[in-house]
ROSE-591632 format. One record per residue: residue in three letters; x, y, z of N, C-alpha, C, CB in turn. Coordinates in steps of 0.001 Angstrom, whole numbers, plus 500000, padded with zeros to 6 digits. Atoms other than C-alpha are relative to their C-alpha. Glycine has a CB too. Layout:
N
AlaXYZXYZXYZXYZ...
***
This chain:
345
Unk500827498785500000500000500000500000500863501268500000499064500005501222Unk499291498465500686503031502659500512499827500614498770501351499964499867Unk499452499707500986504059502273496929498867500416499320500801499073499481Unk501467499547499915500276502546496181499875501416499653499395499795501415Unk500488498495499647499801505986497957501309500708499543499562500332501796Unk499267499226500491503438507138496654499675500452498227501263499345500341Unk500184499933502121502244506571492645498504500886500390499594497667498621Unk501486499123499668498897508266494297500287501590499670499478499867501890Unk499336498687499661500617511371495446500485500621498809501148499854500969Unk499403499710501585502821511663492221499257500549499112500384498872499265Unk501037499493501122500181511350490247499118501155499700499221499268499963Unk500709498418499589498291513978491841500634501388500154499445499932501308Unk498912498228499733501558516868492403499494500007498241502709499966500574Unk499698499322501321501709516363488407498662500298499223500972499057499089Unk501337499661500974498146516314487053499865501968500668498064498532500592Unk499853498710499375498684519942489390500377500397499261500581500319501005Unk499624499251500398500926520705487558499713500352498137501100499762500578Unk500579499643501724499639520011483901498509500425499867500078498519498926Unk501397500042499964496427521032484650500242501533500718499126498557500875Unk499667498589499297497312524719486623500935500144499433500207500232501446Unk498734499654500834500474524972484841499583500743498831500820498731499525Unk500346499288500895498969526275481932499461500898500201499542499598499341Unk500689498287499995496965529263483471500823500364500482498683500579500710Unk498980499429499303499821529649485594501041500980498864500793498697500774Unk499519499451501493501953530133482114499067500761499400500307498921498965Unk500419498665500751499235532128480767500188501387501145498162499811499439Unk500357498627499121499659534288483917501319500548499155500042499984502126Unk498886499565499939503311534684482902500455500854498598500772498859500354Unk500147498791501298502689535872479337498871500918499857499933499350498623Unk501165499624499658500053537459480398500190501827499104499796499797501960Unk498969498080500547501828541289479648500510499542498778501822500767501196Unk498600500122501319504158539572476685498798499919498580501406497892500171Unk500643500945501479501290538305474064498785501134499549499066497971500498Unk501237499216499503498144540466475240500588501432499793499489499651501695Unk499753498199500316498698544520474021499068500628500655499842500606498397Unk501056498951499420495398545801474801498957499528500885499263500661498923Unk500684500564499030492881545543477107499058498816499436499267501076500694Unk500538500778500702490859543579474864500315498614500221500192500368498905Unk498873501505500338493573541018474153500258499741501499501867500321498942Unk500200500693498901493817540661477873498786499224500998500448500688500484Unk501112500409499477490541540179478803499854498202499061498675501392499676Unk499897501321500767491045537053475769500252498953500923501101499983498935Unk498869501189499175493799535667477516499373499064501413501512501063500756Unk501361500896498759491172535418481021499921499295499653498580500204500374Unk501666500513500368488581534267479153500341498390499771499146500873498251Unk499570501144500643490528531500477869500113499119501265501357500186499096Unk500394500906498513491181530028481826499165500141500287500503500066501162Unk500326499660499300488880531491482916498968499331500748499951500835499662Unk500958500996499565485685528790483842501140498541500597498815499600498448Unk499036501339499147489152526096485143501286500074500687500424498947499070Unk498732499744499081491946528212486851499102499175501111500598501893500397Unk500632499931499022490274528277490121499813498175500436498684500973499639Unk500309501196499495489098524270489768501342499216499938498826499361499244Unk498813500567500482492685523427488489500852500115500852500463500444498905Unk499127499919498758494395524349491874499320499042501138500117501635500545Unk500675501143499552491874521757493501501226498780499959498607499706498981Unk499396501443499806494551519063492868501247500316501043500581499235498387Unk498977499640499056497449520809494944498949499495501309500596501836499909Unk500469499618498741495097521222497801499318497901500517498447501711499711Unk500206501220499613493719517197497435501048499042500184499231499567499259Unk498286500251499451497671516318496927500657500434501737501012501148498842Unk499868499575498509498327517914500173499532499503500729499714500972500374Unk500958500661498906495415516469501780500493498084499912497934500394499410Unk499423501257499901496539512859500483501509499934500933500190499548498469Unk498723500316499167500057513183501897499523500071501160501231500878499881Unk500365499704498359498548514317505480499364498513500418498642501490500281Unk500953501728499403496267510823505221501297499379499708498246499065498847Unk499019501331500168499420508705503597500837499721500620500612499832499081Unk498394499630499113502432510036504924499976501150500742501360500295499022Unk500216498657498882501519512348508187501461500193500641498710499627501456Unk498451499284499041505486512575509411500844500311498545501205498454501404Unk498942499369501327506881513517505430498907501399500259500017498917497843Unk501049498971499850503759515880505983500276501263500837498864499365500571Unk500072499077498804504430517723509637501945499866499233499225499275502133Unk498427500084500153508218517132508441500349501418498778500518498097499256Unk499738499337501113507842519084505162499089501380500338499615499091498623Unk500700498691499654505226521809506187500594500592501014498628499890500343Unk499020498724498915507647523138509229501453500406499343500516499212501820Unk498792499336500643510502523066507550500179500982498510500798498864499818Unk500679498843500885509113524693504612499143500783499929499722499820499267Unk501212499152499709507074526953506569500205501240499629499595500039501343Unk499700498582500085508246530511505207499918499785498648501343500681500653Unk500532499940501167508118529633501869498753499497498699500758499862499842Unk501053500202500239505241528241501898498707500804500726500074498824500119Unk500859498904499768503411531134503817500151501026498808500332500644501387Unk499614498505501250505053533144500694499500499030498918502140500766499658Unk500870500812500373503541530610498591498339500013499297500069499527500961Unk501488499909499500499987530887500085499597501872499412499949499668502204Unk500300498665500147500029534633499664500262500390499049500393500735500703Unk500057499655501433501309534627495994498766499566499217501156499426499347Unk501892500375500934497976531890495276498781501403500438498916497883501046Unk501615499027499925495683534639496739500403501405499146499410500579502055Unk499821498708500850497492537712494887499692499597498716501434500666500022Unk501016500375501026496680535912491770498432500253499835500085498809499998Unk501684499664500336493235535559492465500032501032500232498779499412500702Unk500424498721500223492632538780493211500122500517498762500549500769500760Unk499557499441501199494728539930490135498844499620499006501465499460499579Unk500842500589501077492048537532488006498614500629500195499944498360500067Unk501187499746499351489046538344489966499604501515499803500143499611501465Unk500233499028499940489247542102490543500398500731498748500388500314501035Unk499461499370500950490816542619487214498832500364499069501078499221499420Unk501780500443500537487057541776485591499112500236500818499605498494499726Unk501134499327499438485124543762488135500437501673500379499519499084501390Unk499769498516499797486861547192488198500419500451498388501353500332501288Unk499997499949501320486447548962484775500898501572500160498302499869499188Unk498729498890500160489220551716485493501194499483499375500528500560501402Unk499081499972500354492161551302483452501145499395500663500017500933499782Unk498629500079498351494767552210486053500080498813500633499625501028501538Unk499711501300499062493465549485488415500114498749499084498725499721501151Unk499662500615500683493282547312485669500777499159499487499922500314499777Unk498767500317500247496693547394484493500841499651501110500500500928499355Unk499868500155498305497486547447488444499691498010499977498274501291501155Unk500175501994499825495949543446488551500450499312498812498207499315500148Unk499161500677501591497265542544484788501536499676500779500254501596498229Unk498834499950499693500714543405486444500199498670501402500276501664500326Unk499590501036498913499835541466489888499636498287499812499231500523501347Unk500254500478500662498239538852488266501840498892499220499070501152499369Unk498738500292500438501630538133486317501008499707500608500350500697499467Unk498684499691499266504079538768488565499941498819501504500004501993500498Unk499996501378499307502528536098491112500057498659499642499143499919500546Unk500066501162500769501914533700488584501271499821499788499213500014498811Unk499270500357500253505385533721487644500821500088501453500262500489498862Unk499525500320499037506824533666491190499570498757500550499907500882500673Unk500597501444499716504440531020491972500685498638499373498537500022499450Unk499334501267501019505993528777489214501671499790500821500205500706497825Unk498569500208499221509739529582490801500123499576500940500667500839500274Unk499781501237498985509013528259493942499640498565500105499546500300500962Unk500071501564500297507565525337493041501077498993499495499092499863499081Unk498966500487500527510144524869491087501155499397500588500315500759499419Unk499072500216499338512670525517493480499547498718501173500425501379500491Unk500264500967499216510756523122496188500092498542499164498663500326500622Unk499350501048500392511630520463493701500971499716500165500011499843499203Unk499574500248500235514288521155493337501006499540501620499993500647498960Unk500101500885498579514709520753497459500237498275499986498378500235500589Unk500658501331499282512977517758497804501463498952499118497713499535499350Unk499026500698500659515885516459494679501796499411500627500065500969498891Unk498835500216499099518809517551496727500058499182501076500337501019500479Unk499960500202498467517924517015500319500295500729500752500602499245500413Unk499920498900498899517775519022503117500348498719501244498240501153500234Unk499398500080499072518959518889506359498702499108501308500623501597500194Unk500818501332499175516972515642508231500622499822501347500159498400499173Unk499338500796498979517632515082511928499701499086500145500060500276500993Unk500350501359499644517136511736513699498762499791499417499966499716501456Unk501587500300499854513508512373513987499630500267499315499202500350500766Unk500823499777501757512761513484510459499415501228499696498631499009499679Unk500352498071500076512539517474511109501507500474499579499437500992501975Unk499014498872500470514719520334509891498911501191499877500903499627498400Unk500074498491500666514468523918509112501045500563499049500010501000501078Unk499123498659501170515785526023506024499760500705499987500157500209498795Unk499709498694500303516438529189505759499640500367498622501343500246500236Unk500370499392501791515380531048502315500963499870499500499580501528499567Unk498663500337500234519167531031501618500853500118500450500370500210499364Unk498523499982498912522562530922503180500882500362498819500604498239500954Unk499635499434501127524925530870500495500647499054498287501045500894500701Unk499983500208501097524102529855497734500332498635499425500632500827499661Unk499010500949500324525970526532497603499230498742500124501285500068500902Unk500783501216499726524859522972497719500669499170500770499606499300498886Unk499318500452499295526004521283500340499483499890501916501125500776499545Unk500788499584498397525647521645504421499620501147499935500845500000501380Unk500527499123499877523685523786505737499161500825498815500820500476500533Unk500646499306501245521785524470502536499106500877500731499185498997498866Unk501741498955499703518615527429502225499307499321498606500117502495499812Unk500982500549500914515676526557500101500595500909498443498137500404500653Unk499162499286501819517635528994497175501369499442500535500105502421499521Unk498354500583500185520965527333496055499924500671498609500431497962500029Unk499653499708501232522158527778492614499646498727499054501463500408500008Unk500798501359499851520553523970492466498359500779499376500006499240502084Unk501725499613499986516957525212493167499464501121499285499479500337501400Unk500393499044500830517227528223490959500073499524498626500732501152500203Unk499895500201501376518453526385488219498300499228499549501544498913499708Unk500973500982500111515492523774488762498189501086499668500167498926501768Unk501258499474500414512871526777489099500268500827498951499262500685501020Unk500136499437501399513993528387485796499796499432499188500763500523499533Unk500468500862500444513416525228484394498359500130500236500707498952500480Unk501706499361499963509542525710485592499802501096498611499679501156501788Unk500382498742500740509550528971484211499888499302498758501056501320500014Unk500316500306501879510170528134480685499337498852499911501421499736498889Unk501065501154500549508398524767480779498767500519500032499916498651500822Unk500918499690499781505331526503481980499365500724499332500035500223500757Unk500579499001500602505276529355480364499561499958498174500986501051500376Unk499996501061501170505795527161477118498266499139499751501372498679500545Unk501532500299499872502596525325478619498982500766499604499668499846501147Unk501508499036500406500706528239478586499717500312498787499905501378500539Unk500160499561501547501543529621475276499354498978499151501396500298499321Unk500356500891500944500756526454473886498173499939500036500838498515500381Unk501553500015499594496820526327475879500054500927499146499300500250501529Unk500351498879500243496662530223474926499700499706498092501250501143500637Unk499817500546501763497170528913470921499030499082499980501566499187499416Unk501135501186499799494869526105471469498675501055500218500345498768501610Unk501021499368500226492459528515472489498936501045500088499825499600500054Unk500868498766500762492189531643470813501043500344498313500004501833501403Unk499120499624501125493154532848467474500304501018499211499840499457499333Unk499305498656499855494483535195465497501099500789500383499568500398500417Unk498655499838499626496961537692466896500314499378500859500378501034500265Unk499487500732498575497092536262470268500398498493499940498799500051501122Unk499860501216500604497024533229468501501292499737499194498902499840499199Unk498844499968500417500127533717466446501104500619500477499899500274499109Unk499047499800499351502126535607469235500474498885501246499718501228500368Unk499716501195499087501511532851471494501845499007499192498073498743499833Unk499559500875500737503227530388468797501217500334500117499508499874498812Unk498784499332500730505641532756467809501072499985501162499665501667499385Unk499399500127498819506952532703471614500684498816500492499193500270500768Unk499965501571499977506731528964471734501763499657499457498564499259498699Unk498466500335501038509783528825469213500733500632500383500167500255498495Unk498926499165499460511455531483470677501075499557501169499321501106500475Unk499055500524498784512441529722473956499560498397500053499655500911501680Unk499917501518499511512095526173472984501501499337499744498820499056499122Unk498239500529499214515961525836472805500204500343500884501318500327499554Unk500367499580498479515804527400475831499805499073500683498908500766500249Unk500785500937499320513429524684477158501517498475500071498169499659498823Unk499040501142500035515968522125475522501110500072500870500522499822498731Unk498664499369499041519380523823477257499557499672501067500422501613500061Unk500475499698498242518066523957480672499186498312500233498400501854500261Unk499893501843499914516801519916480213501047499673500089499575499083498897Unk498833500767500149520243518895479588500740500312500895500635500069498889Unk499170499162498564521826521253482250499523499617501209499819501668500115Unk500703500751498552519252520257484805500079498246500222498176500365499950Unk499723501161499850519762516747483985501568499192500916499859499789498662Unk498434499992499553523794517112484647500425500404501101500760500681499291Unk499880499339499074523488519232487153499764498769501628498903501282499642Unk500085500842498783521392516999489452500628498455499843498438499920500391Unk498597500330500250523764514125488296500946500240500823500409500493499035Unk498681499507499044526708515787490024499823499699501270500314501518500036Unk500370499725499112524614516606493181499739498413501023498946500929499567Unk500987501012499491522588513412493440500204498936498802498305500630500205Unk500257501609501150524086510001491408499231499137500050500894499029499911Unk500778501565499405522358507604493835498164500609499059499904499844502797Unk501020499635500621519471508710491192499745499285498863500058501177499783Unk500298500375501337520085506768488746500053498342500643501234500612498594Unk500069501175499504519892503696491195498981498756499287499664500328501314Unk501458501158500846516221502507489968500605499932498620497947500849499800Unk499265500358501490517780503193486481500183499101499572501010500257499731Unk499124500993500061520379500836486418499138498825500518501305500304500784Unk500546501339499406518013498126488371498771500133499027499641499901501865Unk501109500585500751515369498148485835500093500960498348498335500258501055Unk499982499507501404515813498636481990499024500514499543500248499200499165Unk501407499572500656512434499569480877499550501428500524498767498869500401Unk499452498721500009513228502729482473500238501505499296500700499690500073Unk499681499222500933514620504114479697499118500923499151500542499306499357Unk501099499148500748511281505362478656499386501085500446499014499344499723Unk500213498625499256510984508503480803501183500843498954500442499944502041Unk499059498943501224514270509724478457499378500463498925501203499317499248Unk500303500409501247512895508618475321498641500873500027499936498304499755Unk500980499208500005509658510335475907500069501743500499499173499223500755Unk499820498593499833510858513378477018500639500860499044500625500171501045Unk499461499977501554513107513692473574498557500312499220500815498293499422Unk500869500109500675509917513151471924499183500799500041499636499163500050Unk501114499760499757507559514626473391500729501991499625499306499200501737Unk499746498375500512510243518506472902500223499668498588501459500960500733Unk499886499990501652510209517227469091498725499987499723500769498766499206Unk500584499650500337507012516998468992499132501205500103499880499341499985Unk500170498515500116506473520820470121499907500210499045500766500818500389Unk499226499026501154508314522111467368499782499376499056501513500317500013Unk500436500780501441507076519374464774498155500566499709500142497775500321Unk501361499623500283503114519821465316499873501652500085499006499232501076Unk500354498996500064503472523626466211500319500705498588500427500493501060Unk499465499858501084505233523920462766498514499367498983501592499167500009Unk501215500273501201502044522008460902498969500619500113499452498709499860Unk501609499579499165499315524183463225499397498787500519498695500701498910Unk500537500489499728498694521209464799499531500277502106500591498988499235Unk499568500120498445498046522605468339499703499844501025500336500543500388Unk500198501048499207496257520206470165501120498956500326498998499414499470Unk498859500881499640499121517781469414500973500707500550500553499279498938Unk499253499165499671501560520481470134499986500011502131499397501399499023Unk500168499434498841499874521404473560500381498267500785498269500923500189Unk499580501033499618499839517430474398501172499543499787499374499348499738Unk498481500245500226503110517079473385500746500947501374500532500664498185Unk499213499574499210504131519703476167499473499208501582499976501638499825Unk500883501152498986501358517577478696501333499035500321498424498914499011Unk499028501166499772503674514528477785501978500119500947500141499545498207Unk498621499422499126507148516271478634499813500123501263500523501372499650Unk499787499871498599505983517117482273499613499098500485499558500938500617Unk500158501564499583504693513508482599501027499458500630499797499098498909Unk498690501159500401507816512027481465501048500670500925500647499931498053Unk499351498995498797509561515081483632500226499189501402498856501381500365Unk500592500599498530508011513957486728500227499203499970498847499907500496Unk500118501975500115507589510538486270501513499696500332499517499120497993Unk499214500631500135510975510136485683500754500580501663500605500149498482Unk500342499863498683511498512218489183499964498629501120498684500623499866Unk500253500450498830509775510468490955500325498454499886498598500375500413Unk498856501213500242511067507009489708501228499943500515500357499857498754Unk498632500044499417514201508094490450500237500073501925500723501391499225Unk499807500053498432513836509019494234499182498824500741499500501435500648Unk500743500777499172511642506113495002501062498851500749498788499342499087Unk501592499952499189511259504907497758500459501173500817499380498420501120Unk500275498574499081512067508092499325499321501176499528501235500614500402Unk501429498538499845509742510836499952500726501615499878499046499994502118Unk499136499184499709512253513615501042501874499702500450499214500534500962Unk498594500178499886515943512637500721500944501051501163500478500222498477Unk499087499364499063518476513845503724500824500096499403500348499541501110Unk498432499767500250521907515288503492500756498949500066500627500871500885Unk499270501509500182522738512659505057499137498739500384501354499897500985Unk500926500525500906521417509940503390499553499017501137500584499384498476Unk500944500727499220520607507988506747498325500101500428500597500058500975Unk501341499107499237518283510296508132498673500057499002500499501846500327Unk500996499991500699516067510187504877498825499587500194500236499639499253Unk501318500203500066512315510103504834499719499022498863499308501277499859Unk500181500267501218510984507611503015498556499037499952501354499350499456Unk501856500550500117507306505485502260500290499248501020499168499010498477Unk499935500316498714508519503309504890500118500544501408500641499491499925Unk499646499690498713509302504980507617498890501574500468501897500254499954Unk500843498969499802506610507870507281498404499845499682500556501010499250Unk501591500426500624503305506195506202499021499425501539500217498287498524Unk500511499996498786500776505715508044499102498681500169499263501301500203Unk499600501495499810499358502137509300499246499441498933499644499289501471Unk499922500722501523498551499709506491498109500288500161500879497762499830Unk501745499289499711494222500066507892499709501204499560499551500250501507Unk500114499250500690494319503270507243500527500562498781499958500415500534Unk499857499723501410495917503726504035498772498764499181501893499748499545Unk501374500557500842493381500966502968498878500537499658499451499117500499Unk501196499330499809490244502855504060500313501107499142499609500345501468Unk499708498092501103491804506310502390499739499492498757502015500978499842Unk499976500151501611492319504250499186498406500049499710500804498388499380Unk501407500036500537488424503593498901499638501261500345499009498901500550Unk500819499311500632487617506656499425500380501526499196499091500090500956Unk499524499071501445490106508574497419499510499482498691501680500032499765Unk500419500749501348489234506342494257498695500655500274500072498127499816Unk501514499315499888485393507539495286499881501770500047499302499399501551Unk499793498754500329486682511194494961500614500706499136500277500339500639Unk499419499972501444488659510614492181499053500014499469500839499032499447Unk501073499692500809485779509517490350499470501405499735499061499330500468Unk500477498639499914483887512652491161500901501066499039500057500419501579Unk499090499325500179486598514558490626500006500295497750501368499032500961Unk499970500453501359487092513004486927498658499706499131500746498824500057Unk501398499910500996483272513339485776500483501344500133498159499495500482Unk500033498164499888483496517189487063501228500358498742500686500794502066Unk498961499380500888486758518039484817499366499590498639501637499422500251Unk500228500469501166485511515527481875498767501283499558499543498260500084Unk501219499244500459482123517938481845500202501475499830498879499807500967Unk499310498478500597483869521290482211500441500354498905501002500387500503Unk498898499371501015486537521044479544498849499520498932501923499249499887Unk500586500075501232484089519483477221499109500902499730499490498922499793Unk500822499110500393481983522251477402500607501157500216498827499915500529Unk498766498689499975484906524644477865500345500036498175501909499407501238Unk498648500241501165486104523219473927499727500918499353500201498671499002Unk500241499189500621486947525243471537500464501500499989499074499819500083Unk499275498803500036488135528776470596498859500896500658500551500451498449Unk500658498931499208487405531717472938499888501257499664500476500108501044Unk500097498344500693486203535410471810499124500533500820499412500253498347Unk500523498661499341485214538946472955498608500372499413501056501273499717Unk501181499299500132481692539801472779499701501294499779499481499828500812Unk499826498114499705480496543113472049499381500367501122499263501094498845Unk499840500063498836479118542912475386500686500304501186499971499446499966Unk499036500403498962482411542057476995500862501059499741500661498532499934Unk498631498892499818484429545635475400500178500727501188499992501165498996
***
């Protein structure tokens, strides 16, 4: 049942993240694609009926770890309690930015929530980022499976780390451009036109970008963290988290090149699959890796007793369901290209 509720968990950080990742990325081109007020009100319109339900999976991810694993849980929420109060207070400056941006018809304030709007969305993406790129390294584990970090110390990877290294920045600039890549690709998917061909046009701009910063982040954590390639080496069939992640940045730049950009947008879906996936393959069976590598957290030693992870499973699967009619009935009646009413100038 650990391994169970660990492919549970997984499953649920990343559908977060391909599923909010893309309004998140539209927050971040939000100013770059969008000129006029018009063209921003598009860009909304386009999340705008599945931001809001699309941060639902963080918050049921969260809630699963507290039922699966309640000491990676109290372990990871104190020691990442400052940047996850900064966190909490970038998700609500968003909403506001979305919310109040479409009920105050002044300009000024307007451009005022366009700006905050943006500017959380793309901070939001960097720490996430960087809390990967945490959880990749390892932090500082005592006996009992607590620590505290600091925001940063200096800079370095090693003892005494802070939640910013030169590690965790590289890992959340990696976000950035995957995300913002995400978005452009939704935003193209669906609307068209200019916003429709600056999206694209962006897409290509930083998808060597996207590539560089794969190969660097690959090497990087490499150096940091070999014992990563442990499951690797113990199981060949493996190899298909690489192979799909190759594929899946060729087929960006192959379908966005035919206008195909449904395949395009699933093609960037597949990359943060194969991203993750391959993640979390790699650190299994640990949850939160220590410095030193005794002290590590891991599905054994933090789960919670085999009864209750049984009972959770029935009635997560019974909220999954739910869960997975509600999205199937949204987006299908979300499909399709989005436009300005004369209503809505």
């Amino acid at each position: 049942m650990e391994t169970l509720w660990y492919l549970i968990v997984a499953f649920m950080l990343t559908a977060y993240v391909v599923f909010d990742g893309f309004d998140l990325g539209a927050g971040v081109v939000h100013l770059l694609i969008a000129k006029t007020s018009d063209e921003r009100k598009l860009v909304l319109k386009s999340i705008g009926p599945v931001w809001d339900g699309n941060e639902v999976w963080l918050l049921a991810a969260g809630g699963s770890l507290y039922m699966a694993f309640p000491l990676l849980y109290a372990s990871s929420f104190s020691g990442f309690y400052l940047p996850l109060m900064i966190l909490l207070w970038l998700l609500i400056f968003r909403a506001c930015g979305i919310e109040f941006r479409s009920h105050i018809n002044n300009p000024l304030w307007q451009q005022f929530f366009d700006v905050v709007f943006s500017i959380s969305s793309l901070l939001i993406i960097l720490f996430c980022g960087a809390a990967l790129g945490n959880v990749i390294r390892g932090v500082e584990l005592d006996k009992n499976g607590y620590f505290f970090a600091p925001l940063w110390t200096n800079f370095r990877v090693g003892n005494n780390p802070g939640i910013i290294d030169w590690y965790t920045l590289l890992t959340g600039l990696l976000a950035i451009i995957t995300l913002t890549m995400h978005g452009c690709l939704y935003v193209a998917l669906k609307t068209q036109d200019t916003i429709n061909l600056r999206a694209k046009k962006l897409v290509k701009s930083i998808w060597l970008i996207q590539v560089f910063l794969s190969i660097v982040c690959l090497f990087a954590t490499l150096s940091i963290r070999p014992e990563i390639l442990g499951n690797y080496k113990a199981h060949i069939w493996s190899i298909v988290f690489p192979i799909l992640v190759v594929l899946s940045l060729v087929g960006i730049l192959l379908f966005l090149k035919k206008d195909n950009e449904l395949l395009a947008f699933l093609s960037s879906v597949l990359y943060i699959i194969a991203m993750l996936g391959g993640v979390a393959f790699g650190l299994y069976p640990n949850v939160l890796p220590a410095i030193n590598r005794e002290n590590s957290l891991t599905i054994y030693n933090t789960a919670a007793g085999s009864y209750s992870l049984q009972v959770g499973f029935t009635w997560w699967l019974l909220g999954f369901i739910l869960v997975t009619i509600y999205f199937i009935y949204v987006y299908w009646h979300f499909a399709g290209k989005v436009t300005i009413t004369n209503d809505e100038h």
